[in-house]
C-alpha positions as CSV (number, residue, x, y, z in Angstrom):
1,X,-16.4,-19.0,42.0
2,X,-13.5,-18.9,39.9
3,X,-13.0,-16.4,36.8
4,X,-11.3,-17.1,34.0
5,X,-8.4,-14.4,33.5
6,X,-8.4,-12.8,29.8
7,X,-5.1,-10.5,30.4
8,X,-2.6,-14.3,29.4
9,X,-2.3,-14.2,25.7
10,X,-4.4,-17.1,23.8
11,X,-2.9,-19.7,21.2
12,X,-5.8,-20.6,18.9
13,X,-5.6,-22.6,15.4
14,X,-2.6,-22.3,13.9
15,X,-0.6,-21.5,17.0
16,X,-0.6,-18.2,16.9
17,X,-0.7,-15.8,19.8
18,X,-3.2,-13.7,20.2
19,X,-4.1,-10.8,22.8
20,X,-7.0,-9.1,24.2
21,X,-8.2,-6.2,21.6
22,X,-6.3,-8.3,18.7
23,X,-8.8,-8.3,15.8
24,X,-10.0,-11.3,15.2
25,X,-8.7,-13.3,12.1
26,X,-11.2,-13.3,9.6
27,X,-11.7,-9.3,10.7
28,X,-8.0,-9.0,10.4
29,X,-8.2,-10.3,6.9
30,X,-10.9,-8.0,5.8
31,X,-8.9,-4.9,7.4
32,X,-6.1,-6.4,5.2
33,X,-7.9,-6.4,1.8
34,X,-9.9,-2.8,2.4
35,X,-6.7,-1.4,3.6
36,X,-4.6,-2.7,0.3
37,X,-7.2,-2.3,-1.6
38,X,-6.8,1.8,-0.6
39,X,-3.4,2.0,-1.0
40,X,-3.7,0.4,-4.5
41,X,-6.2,2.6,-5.9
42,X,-4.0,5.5,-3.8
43,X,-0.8,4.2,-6.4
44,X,-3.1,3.9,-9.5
45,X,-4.4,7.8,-9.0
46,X,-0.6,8.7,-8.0
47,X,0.6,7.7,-11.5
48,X,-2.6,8.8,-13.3
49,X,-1.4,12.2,-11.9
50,X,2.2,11.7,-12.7
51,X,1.1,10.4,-16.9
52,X,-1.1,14.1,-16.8
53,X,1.7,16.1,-16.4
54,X,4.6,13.8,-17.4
55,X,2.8,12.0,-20.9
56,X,5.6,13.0,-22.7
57,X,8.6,12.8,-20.7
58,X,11.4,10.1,-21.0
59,X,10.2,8.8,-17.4
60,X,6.5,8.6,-19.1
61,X,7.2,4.7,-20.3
62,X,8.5,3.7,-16.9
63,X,5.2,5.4,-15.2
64,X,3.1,3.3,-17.4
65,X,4.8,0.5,-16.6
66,X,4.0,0.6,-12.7
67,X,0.9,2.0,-13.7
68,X,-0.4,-1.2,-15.4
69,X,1.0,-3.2,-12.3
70,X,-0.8,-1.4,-10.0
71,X,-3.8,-2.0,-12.0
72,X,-3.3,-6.2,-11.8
73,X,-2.8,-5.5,-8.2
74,X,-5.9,-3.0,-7.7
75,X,-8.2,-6.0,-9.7
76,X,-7.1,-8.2,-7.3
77,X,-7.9,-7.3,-4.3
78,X,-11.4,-5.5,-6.0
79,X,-11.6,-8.9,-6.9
80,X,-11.2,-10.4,-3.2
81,X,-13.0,-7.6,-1.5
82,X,-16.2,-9.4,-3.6
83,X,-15.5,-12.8,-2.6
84,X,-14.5,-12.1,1.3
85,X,-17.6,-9.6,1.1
86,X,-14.7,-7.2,2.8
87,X,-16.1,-3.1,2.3
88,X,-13.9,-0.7,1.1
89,X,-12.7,2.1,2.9
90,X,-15.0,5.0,3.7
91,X,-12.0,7.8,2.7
92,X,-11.8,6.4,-0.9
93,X,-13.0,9.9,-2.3
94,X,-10.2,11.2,-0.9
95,X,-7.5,9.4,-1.5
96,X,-9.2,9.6,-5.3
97,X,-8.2,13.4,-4.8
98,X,-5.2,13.6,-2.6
99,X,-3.7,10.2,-5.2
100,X,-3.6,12.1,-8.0
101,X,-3.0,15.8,-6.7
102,X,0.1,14.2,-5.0
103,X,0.8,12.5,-8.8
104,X,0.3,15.8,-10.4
105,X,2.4,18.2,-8.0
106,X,5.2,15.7,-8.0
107,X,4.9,15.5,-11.3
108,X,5.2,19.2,-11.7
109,X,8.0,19.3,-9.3
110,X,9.9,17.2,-12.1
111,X,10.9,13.9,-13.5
112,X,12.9,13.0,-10.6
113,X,10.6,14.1,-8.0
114,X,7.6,11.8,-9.3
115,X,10.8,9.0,-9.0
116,X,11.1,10.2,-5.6
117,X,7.1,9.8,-4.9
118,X,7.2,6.3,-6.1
119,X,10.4,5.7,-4.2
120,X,8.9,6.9,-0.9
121,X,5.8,4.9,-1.4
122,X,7.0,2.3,-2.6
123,X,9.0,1.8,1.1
124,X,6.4,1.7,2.8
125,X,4.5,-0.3,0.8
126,X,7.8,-2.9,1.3
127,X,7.6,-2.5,5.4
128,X,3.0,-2.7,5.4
129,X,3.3,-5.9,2.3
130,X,6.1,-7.3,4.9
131,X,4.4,-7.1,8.6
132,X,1.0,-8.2,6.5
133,X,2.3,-11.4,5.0
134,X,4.1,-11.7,9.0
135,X,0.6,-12.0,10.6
136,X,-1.0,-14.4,8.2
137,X,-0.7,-17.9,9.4
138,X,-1.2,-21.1,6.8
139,X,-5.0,-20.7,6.5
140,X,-4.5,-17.8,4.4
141,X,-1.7,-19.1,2.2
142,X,-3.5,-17.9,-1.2
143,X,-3.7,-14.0,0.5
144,X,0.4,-14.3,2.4
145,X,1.4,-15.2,-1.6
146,X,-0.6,-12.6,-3.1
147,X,0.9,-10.4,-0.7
148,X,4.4,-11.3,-1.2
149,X,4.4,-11.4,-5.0
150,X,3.1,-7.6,-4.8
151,X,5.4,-6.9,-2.5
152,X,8.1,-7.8,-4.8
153,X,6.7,-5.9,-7.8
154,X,6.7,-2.8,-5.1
155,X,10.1,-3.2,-4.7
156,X,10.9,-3.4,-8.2
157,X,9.3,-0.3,-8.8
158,X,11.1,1.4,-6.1
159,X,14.5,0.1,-7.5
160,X,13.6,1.9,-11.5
161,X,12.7,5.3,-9.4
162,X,16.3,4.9,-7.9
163,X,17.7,4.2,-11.3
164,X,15.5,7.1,-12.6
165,X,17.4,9.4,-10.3
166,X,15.1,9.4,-7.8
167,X,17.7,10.9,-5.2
168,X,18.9,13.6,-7.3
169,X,15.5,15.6,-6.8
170,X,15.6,18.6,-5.2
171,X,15.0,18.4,-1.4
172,X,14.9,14.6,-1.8
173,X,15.2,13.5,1.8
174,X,12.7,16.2,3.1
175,X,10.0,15.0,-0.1
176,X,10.7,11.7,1.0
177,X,9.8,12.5,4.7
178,X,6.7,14.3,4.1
179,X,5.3,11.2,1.2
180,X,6.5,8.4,3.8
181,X,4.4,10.2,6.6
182,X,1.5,10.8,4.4
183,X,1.7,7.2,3.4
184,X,1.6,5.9,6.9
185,X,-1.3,7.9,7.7
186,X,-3.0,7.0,5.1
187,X,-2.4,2.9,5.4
188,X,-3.1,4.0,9.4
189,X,-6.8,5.5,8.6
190,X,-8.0,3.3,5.7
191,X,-7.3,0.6,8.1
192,X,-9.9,1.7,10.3
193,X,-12.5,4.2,8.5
Protein backbone atom coordinates (compact mmCIF):
# COMPACT_ATOMS: atom_id res chain seq x y z
CA UNK A 1 0.00 0.00 0.00
CA UNK A 2 1.16 3.18 -1.19
CA UNK A 3 0.40 6.73 0.55
CA UNK A 4 0.14 9.67 -1.08
CA UNK A 5 2.71 12.23 0.44
CA UNK A 6 0.98 15.79 1.34
CA UNK A 7 4.47 17.61 2.55
CA UNK A 8 5.20 18.47 -1.95
CA UNK A 9 3.49 21.68 -2.55
CA UNK A 10 0.20 21.35 -4.87
CA UNK A 11 -0.50 23.42 -8.18
CA UNK A 12 -4.32 23.63 -8.34
CA UNK A 13 -6.50 26.00 -10.81
CA UNK A 14 -4.81 28.85 -11.81
CA UNK A 15 -1.32 27.50 -11.23
CA UNK A 16 -0.74 28.54 -8.15
CA UNK A 17 1.23 26.84 -5.48
CA UNK A 18 -0.22 25.95 -2.55
CA UNK A 19 1.08 24.23 0.74
CA UNK A 20 -0.14 22.16 3.54
CA UNK A 21 -1.99 24.57 6.27
CA UNK A 22 -2.48 27.31 3.19
CA UNK A 23 -6.11 28.40 3.61
CA UNK A 24 -7.95 27.45 1.05
CA UNK A 25 -8.97 30.06 -1.65
CA UNK A 26 -12.44 30.88 -1.23
CA UNK A 27 -11.42 30.97 2.84
CA UNK A 28 -8.54 33.07 1.85
CA UNK A 29 -10.90 35.46 0.21
CA UNK A 30 -13.28 35.71 3.02
CA UNK A 31 -10.15 36.31 5.53
CA UNK A 32 -9.32 39.02 2.86
CA UNK A 33 -12.68 40.98 3.02
CA UNK A 34 -13.31 40.57 7.04
CA UNK A 35 -9.79 41.57 7.50
CA UNK A 36 -10.14 44.93 5.16
CA UNK A 37 -13.21 45.36 6.09
CA UNK A 38 -11.52 45.98 9.92
CA UNK A 39 -8.93 47.94 8.94
CA UNK A 40 -11.38 50.18 7.00
CA UNK A 41 -13.71 50.83 9.71
CA UNK A 42 -10.30 51.04 12.00
CA UNK A 43 -9.30 54.34 9.34
CA UNK A 44 -12.95 55.72 9.34
CA UNK A 45 -13.02 55.83 13.54
CA UNK A 46 -9.17 57.06 13.31
CA UNK A 47 -10.28 60.27 11.43
CA UNK A 48 -13.68 60.48 13.24
CA UNK A 49 -11.22 60.96 16.19
CA UNK A 50 -8.88 63.19 14.41
CA UNK A 51 -12.32 65.75 12.99
CA UNK A 52 -13.31 65.72 17.11
CA UNK A 53 -10.47 67.33 18.17
CA UNK A 54 -9.15 68.88 14.94
CA UNK A 55 -12.83 70.30 13.34
CA UNK A 56 -11.38 73.47 13.02
CA UNK A 57 -7.80 73.18 12.19
CA UNK A 58 -6.26 73.99 8.70
CA UNK A 59 -5.53 70.04 8.44
CA UNK A 60 -9.47 69.60 9.14
CA UNK A 61 -10.31 69.77 5.13
CA UNK A 62 -7.62 67.31 4.25
CA UNK A 63 -9.00 64.85 7.22
CA UNK A 64 -12.34 64.94 5.59
CA UNK A 65 -11.07 64.31 2.58
CA UNK A 66 -9.56 60.78 3.51
CA UNK A 67 -12.31 60.47 5.62
CA UNK A 68 -14.96 60.35 2.84
CA UNK A 69 -12.55 57.84 1.01
CA UNK A 70 -12.40 55.59 3.62
CA UNK A 71 -16.03 55.64 3.66
CA UNK A 72 -16.28 54.46 -0.34
CA UNK A 73 -13.84 51.95 0.70
CA UNK A 74 -15.60 50.78 4.11
CA UNK A 75 -19.11 50.42 1.73
CA UNK A 76 -17.33 48.36 -0.31
CA UNK A 77 -16.15 45.73 1.19
CA UNK A 78 -19.62 45.93 3.79
CA UNK A 79 -20.94 45.55 0.51
CA UNK A 80 -18.81 42.29 -0.42
CA UNK A 81 -18.88 40.88 2.97
CA UNK A 82 -22.95 40.58 2.05
CA UNK A 83 -22.49 39.08 -1.18
CA UNK A 84 -19.44 36.51 -0.26
CA UNK A 85 -21.61 35.93 3.00
CA UNK A 86 -17.82 36.66 4.56
CA UNK A 87 -18.43 37.61 8.81
CA UNK A 88 -16.79 40.38 10.12
CA UNK A 89 -14.28 40.28 12.68
CA UNK A 90 -15.18 39.48 16.23
CA UNK A 91 -12.77 42.48 17.70
CA UNK A 92 -14.81 45.18 15.77
CA UNK A 93 -15.92 46.78 19.25
CA UNK A 94 -12.55 47.36 19.77
CA UNK A 95 -11.09 48.65 17.05
CA UNK A 96 -14.50 50.93 17.24
CA UNK A 97 -12.73 52.17 20.54
CA UNK A 98 -8.98 51.91 20.15
CA UNK A 99 -9.84 53.70 16.08
CA UNK A 100 -11.00 56.66 17.41
CA UNK A 101 -9.04 56.96 20.87
CA UNK A 102 -5.85 56.63 18.61
CA UNK A 103 -7.75 59.52 16.26
CA UNK A 104 -8.33 61.61 19.21
CA UNK A 105 -4.89 61.35 21.16
CA UNK A 106 -3.07 61.94 17.88
CA UNK A 107 -5.19 64.52 17.28
CA UNK A 108 -4.42 66.03 20.63
CA UNK A 109 -0.76 65.45 20.14
CA UNK A 110 -1.22 68.04 17.22
CA UNK A 111 -1.76 68.72 13.56
CA UNK A 112 1.25 67.07 12.52
CA UNK A 113 0.98 64.09 14.63
CA UNK A 114 -2.59 63.02 13.30
CA UNK A 115 -0.35 63.46 9.74
CA UNK A 116 1.97 61.26 11.20
CA UNK A 117 -1.00 58.59 12.21
CA UNK A 118 -2.27 58.56 8.81
CA UNK A 119 1.30 58.31 7.42
CA UNK A 120 2.09 55.21 9.55
CA UNK A 121 -1.04 53.58 8.66
CA UNK A 122 -1.23 54.35 5.66
CA UNK A 123 2.29 52.14 5.04
CA UNK A 124 1.07 49.44 6.07
CA UNK A 125 -1.93 49.63 4.48
CA UNK A 126 0.50 50.02 1.07
CA UNK A 127 2.66 46.64 2.20
CA UNK A 128 -1.13 44.40 3.49
CA UNK A 129 -3.16 46.14 -0.14
CA UNK A 130 0.26 44.93 -1.93
CA UNK A 131 0.91 41.12 -0.61
CA UNK A 132 -3.18 40.86 -0.88
CA UNK A 133 -3.58 41.74 -4.52
CA UNK A 134 0.01 39.21 -4.81
CA UNK A 135 -2.05 36.18 -3.68
CA UNK A 136 -5.10 36.63 -5.74
CA UNK A 137 -4.92 34.77 -8.93
CA UNK A 138 -7.27 35.67 -12.19
CA UNK A 139 -10.51 34.26 -10.61
CA UNK A 140 -10.71 37.09 -8.39
CA UNK A 141 -9.80 39.84 -10.80
CA UNK A 142 -12.96 42.09 -9.58
CA UNK A 143 -11.42 41.80 -5.73
CA UNK A 144 -7.05 42.10 -6.99
CA UNK A 145 -8.64 45.58 -8.77
CA UNK A 146 -10.66 46.64 -5.94
CA UNK A 147 -7.60 46.06 -3.99
CA UNK A 148 -5.24 47.92 -6.08
CA UNK A 149 -7.36 50.98 -6.67
CA UNK A 150 -7.60 51.33 -2.72
CA UNK A 151 -4.28 50.81 -2.46
CA UNK A 152 -3.49 53.69 -4.54
CA UNK A 153 -5.95 56.06 -2.76
CA UNK A 154 -3.84 54.77 0.61
CA UNK A 155 -1.00 55.99 -0.79
CA UNK A 156 -2.25 59.14 -1.77
CA UNK A 157 -3.28 59.86 1.47
CA UNK A 158 -0.05 59.00 2.91
CA UNK A 159 1.74 61.38 0.36
CA UNK A 160 -0.83 64.75 1.78
CA UNK A 161 0.24 63.68 5.58
CA UNK A 162 3.91 63.97 4.30
CA UNK A 163 3.09 67.33 2.64
CA UNK A 164 1.08 68.14 5.84
CA UNK A 165 4.40 67.93 7.76
CA UNK A 166 3.88 64.71 8.85
CA UNK A 167 7.73 64.25 9.75
CA UNK A 168 8.06 67.44 11.64
CA UNK A 169 5.89 65.95 14.65
CA UNK A 170 7.44 65.51 17.65
CA UNK A 171 9.01 62.06 18.25
CA UNK A 172 7.97 61.23 14.71
CA UNK A 173 9.97 58.04 14.13
CA UNK A 174 9.19 56.62 17.64
CA UNK A 175 5.03 57.54 16.93
CA UNK A 176 5.55 56.05 13.75
CA UNK A 177 6.95 52.81 15.31
CA UNK A 178 4.52 52.33 17.96
CA UNK A 179 1.19 53.15 15.09
CA UNK A 180 3.02 50.69 12.50
CA UNK A 181 3.20 47.97 15.20
CA UNK A 182 -0.26 48.51 16.35
CA UNK A 183 -1.32 48.33 12.78
CA UNK A 184 0.27 45.04 12.13
CA UNK A 185 -1.26 43.62 15.09
CA UNK A 186 -4.33 44.63 14.39
CA UNK A 187 -4.40 43.45 10.38
CA UNK A 188 -2.57 40.12 12.24
CA UNK A 189 -5.75 39.43 14.75
CA UNK A 190 -8.71 40.66 12.61
CA UNK A 191 -7.34 38.16 10.31
CA UNK A 192 -8.03 35.47 12.50
CA UNK A 193 -10.64 36.42 15.40
Amino acid sequence: MTMKSTSHPQKPQGGKTRFPGDLEPADLVERMIRVDHAGEYGARRIYEGQLAVLRRSQSAAAIRRMYEQELKHLKHFEDLMVARGARPTALQPLWHIAGFALGAATGLMGERAAMACTVAVEEVIDEHYAQQAEQLGAEESELKASIEEFRQDELAHRDAALAQGAEQAPGYEILSAAIKSGSRLAIWLSERI
